[in-house]
N, C-alpha and C positions, 0 to 999 in steps of 0.2 A: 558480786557487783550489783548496786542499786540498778533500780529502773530507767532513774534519772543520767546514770553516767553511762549504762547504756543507750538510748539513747540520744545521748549527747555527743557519744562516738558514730551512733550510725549516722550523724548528721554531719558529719566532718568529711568537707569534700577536698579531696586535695590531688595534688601532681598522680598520685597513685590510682586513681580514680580512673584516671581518663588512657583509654585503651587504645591501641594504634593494631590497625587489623593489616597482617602484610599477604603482599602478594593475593592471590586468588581466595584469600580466608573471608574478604568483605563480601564476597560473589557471596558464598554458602551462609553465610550469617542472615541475606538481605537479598534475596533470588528477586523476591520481586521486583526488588529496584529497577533489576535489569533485563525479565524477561514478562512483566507483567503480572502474574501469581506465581503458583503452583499449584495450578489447579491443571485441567485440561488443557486452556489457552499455552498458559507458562508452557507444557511437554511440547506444545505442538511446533511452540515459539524457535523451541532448537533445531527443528528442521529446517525452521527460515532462516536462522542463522548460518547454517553451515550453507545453505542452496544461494541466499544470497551471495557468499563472496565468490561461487561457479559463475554464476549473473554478470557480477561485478567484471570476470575475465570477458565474458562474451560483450558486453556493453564496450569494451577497450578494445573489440575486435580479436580475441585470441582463442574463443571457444564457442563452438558450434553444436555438442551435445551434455546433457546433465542428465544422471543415471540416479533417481532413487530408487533406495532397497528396504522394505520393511523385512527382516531375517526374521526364521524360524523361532531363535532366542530372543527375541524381543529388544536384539540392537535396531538400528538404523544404518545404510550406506550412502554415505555419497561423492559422487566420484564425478569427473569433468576431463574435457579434452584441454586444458588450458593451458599456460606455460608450467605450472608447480609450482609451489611456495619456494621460494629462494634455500638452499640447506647450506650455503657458504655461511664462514663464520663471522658473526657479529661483530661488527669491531668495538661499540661501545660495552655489551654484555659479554663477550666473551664464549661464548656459544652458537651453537648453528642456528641459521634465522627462520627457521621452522619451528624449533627448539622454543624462541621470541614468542613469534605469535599465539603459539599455541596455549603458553605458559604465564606470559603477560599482557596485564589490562593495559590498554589506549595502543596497544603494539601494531602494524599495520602497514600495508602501501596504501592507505586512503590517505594517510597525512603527507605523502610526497606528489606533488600533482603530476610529477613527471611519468608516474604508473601508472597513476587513474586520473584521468581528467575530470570523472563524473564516476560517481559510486554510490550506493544504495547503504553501504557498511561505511559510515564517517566516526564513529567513537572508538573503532580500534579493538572492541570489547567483545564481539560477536564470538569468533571463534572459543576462542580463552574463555567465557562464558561458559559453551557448549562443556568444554574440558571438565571447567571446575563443577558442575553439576552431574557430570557422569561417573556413576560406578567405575566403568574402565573407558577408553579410549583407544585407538591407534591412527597411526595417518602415515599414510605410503604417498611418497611423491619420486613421478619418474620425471626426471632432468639429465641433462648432460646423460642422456645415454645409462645412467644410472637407475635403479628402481632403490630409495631410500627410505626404512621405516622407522618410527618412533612409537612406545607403547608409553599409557599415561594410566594414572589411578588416580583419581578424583584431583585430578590434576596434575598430580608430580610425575614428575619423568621415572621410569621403572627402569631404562636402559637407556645408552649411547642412542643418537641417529646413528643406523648402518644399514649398508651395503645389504639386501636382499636379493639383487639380481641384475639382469640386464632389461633395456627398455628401448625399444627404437620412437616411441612416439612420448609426449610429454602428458602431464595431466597431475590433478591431484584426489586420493581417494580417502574419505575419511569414516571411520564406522566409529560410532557412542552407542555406548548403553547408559539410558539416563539413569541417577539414583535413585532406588524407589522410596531410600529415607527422607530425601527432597519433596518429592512430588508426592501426591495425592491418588494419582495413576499413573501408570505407565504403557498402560493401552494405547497406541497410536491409533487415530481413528482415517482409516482410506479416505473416505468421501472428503475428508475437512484435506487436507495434506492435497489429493488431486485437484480440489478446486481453485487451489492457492497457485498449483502450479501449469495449469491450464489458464488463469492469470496471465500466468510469466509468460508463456509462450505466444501468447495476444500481443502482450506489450514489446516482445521482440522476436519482430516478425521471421522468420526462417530458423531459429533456433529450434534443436529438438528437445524435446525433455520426455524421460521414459519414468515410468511409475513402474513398481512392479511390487507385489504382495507374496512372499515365500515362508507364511505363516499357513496358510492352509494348503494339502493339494490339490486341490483347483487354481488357487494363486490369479488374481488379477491382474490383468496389465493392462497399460495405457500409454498411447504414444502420443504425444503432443508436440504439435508444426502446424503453423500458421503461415498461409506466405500473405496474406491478409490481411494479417496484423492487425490493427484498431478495428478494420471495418468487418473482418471477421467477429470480432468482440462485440460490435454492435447487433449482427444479426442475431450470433448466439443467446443474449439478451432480450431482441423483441420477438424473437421467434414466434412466439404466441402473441403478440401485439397486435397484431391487422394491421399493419404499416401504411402509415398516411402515402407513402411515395415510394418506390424499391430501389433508388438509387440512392448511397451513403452521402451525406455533405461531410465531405472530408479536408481539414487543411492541415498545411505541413512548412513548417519552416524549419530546417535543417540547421541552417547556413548563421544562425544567429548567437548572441551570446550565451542566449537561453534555448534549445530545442524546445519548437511548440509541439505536438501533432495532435489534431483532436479528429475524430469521426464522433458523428451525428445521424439519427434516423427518427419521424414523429410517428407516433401511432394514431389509432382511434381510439385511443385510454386518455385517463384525465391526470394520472399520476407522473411526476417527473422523476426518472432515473437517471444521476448523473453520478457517472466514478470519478474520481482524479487520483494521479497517479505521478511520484516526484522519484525520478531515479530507479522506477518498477515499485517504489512504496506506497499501499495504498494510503493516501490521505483521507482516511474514513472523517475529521472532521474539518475538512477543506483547507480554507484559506486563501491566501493574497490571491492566487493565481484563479481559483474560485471566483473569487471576488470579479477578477480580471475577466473571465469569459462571461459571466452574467451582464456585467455592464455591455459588456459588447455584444453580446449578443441581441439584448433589448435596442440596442443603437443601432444596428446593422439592420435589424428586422424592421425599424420603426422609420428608419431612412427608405429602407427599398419600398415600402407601402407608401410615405410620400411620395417617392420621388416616380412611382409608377401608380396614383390616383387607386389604390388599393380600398383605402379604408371608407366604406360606401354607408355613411351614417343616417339613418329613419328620419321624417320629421321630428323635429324636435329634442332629437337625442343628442347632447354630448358623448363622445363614445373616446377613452383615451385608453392605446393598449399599452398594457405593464408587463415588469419582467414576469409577472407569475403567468399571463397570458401566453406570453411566447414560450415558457415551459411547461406548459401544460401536454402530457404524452410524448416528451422528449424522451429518448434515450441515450445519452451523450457520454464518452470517455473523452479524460482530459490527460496525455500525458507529457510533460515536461523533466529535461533535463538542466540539472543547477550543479553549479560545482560546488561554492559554497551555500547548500541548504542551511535554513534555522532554522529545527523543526524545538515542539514543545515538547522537552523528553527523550527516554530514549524508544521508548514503544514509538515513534515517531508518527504520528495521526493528525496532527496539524503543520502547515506552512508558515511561516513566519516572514518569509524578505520580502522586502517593501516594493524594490525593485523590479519585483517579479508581473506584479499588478500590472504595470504600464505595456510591460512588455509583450503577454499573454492578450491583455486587451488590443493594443492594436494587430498584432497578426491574423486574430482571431477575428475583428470587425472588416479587415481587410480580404480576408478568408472567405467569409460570408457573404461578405456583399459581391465579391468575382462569382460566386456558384449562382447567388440567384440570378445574378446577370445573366449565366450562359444556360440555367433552367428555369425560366422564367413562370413554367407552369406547375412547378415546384415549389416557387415565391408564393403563388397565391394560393396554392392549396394551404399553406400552411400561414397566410393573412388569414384566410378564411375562416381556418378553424381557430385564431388568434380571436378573432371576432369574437365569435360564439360563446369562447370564454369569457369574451369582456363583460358582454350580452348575460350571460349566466350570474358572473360575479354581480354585476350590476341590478340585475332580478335579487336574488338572494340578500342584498344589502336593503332593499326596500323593504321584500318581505319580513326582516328582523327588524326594522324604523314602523313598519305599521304594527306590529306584535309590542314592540316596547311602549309606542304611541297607545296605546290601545290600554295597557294594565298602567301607565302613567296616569291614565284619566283614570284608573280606578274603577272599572264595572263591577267588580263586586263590592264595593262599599254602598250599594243602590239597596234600598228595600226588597227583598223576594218580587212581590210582583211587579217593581220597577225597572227588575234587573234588564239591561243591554240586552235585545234580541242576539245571537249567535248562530 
C-alpha cells in the first residue's frame, strides 16, 4: 500500500471511530475527571469519598460516629453507625440496591430529597468512583437485623449480596484497596486524611470521628468530637493569633431555607483567614455565599461605627473603612447548607447559586450588628484596629505616589553633579 492511501485511510473518520465507554470503564480511562489526579490528592480523594456519604447519614440525623482504618495491607476502612445502604431489590435494575450504588455512576439517595434533604455527595458518583479504581473492594451493610456482604474487583461484583451474619445495630462498613496501576502512590498519608477529618468534626458539632493507623505497631489514633463546633474551629485556628477579644462572634440561622452558621475571632495579625464550607465541602475558592458575608460584613461593621460615633478622624484626614480593613486579622468559618448546590465541577471548590448571596448576606449583617449591640467593647476594639488599617493602607498609598512622583520627574536624567540630593 502507497503512502498516499495510507494515509488517506488513517484519515477516514467514521461511525467506527467513536467509542462509547460502559458502565465504570469511563471511571478508569479518565480518573481524573472525577477524583482530581492520580497523584497523592486523587488517593487521598477516595477517602473523602467514602467518609462523605457516613457525613451525609449524620447531617439527616441518623449517625453519630465514623471509624476510619488505615490496615496493615494497605487497604482503607470505613465504617458508620447509620441506617445501611438499602440491600432490597432494585426495581428498575433488577439487583440489590447496594449492588446500584456501588456499581453504577450518578446511582444514589442524593437524587431523592426525601433521603437527604441536603448532602455533600450530589453527582451520585462518589461511591462507585471509589469501586472502579480499587484493586479489590467489599461492603458489609447491617440492616433489618441482617449483616449483608458484597465483594468487588475493580468494580465488578465477584459474588451474590449475602447473608453473613446476624446484627442488632445498623450501619455500613466499606474497606478498598486502591489500584496501584491507577495511582502514582498508594501510600496514604495520616496527617493529610486526620486534618480533613477533624474538619468534619468542627463542621458537625457532637459527631465522633475516630482515626486509627494499624500499619505500624505503635499505630496512631485520634478521636475527634467537638461539642463547639464552628467556635471550636475558630480557636483551634487562632491559637497562636493573640486574639484581639476571647469571646467568638457567632451567628446561626437554622430555621431558614438556607442554614447559615458562621463563628468569627480578630487577632493582632494583619492576615485574613476565612474558610467556607457548603454541605461539610470546603469551598477552597469561595463564591456567592463568600461574596454574601464580605458585603455584610463591611455593612454591619461600617453601620455600628456610624451609628455609635466610632470612626474618630485627625485634622484633615478623610478616613473611609473598606472591606480589607475590616478583614484584616480575621479568622472566620463560613458554613452553609443548600439542597440544591451549583458547584464548578465535581472536585467541587467553587459555589455557584445566585440565591445564596442575599441570603447569607442578610443573616450575617443581622448576625453582626445584634453581637456588637450586646458587646459593645468588642465593637470598638475591633473599629479600632479597622482604623489603623485604614491609617496604614492610606500611609503606604502615599509612600508609593511620592516614589512614582519622584522617578516621573526623572532624577537621574540630571547631570552627575546636578543630580537630586537623596
Amino acid at each position: 500500500m502507497s503512502a498516499e492511501a495510507q494515509s488517506a485511510q488513517s484519515a477516514q473518520y467514521s461511525a467506527d471511530n467513536i467509542k462509547v465507554l460502559e458502565g465504570l470503564e469511563a471511571v478508569r480511562k479518565r480518573p481524573a475527571m472525577y477524583i482530581g489526579d492520580v497523584g497523592k490528592r486523587g488517593l487521598h480523594h477516595l477517602v473523602y469519598e467514602v467518609v462523605d456519604n457516613s457525613i451525609d447519614e449524620a447531617m439527616a440525623g441518623y449517625c453519630t460516629k465514623v471509624v476510619v482504618v488505615f490496615n496493615a495491607d494497605g487497604s482503607v476502612t470505613v465504617e458508620d453507625n447509620g441506617r445501611g445502604i438499602p440491600v432490597d431489590m432494585h426495581k428498575e435494575e433488577n439487583r440489590p440496591a447496594v449492588e446500584v450504588v456501588m456499581t453504577v455512576l450518578h446511582a444514589g439517595g442524593k437524587f431523592d430529597k426525601g433521603s437527604y434533604k441536603i448532602s455533600g455527595g450530589l453527582h451520585g458518583v462518589g461511591v462507585s468512583v471509589v469501586n472502579a479504581l480499587s484493586e479489590r473492594l467489599w461492603v458489609e451493610v447491617k440492616r433489618d437485623g441482617k449483616i449483608h456482604r458484597q465483594d468487588y474487583k475493580i468494580g465488578d461484583p465477584q459474588n451474590e449480596v449475602h447473608v453473613t451474619g446476624t446484627a442488632k445495630k445498623t450501619g455500613t462498613k466499606v474497606c478498598f484497596f486502591p489500584d496501584n496501576t491507577v495511582f502514582k502512590t498508594i501510600d496514604f498519608k495520616y496527617d493529610i486524611i486526620a486534618e480533613r477529618l477533624r474538619e468534619l468534626a468542627y463542621l458537625n458539632r457532637g459527631l465522633e470521628i475516630v482515626l486509627k493507623d494499624e500499619r505500624t505497631e505503635e499505630g496512631e489514633t485520634d478521636i475527634f468530637k467537638f461539642r463547639g463546633g464552628l467556635s471550636d474551629f475558630v480557636k483551634y485556628l487562632d491559637e497562636h493569633n493573640n486574639p484581639l477579644h476571647n469571646k467568638i462572634i457567632k451567628v446561626n440561622k437554622e430555621d431558614g431555607e438556607v442554614p447559615v452558621e458562621v463563628a468569627m475571632r480578630y487577632g493582632n495579625t494583619y492576615n485574613e483567614n476565612i474558610l467556607t464550607f457548603v454541605n461539610n465541602i470546603n469551598t477552597i475558592e469561595g463564591g456567592t455565599h463568600l461574596s454574601g458575608f464580605r458585603s455584610a460584613l463591611t455593612r454591619a461593621m461600617n453601620n455600628h461605627a456610624t451609628k455609635n460615633n466610632l470612626i474618630k478622624a485627625k485634622k484633615n484626614e478623610k478616613i473611609t473603612l473598606s472591606g480589607e480593613d475590616f478583614r484584616e486579622g480575621l479568622t472566620a468559618i463560613i458554613s452553609i447548607k443548600v439542597a440544591e448546590p451549583q458547584f464548578e465541577g465535581q472536585t467541587k471548590t467553587k459555589l455557584g447559586n445566585g440565591d445564596v448571596k442575599g441570603v447569607v448576606d442578610t443573616v450575617v449583617y443581622e448576625g453582626i450588628l445584634d453581637f456588637l449591640e450586646q458587646n459593645p467593647s468588642i465593637g470598638r476594639r475591633v473599629i479600632e484596629k479597622a482604623l489603623l488599617a485604614a491609617r496604614s493602607r492610606s500611609a503606604a498609598r502615599k509612600a508609593r505616589e511620592l516614589i512614582r512622583r519622584k522617578s516621573a520627574l526623572g532624577g537621574s536624567s540630571l547631570p552627575g553633579k546636578l543630580a537630586d540630593c537623596s
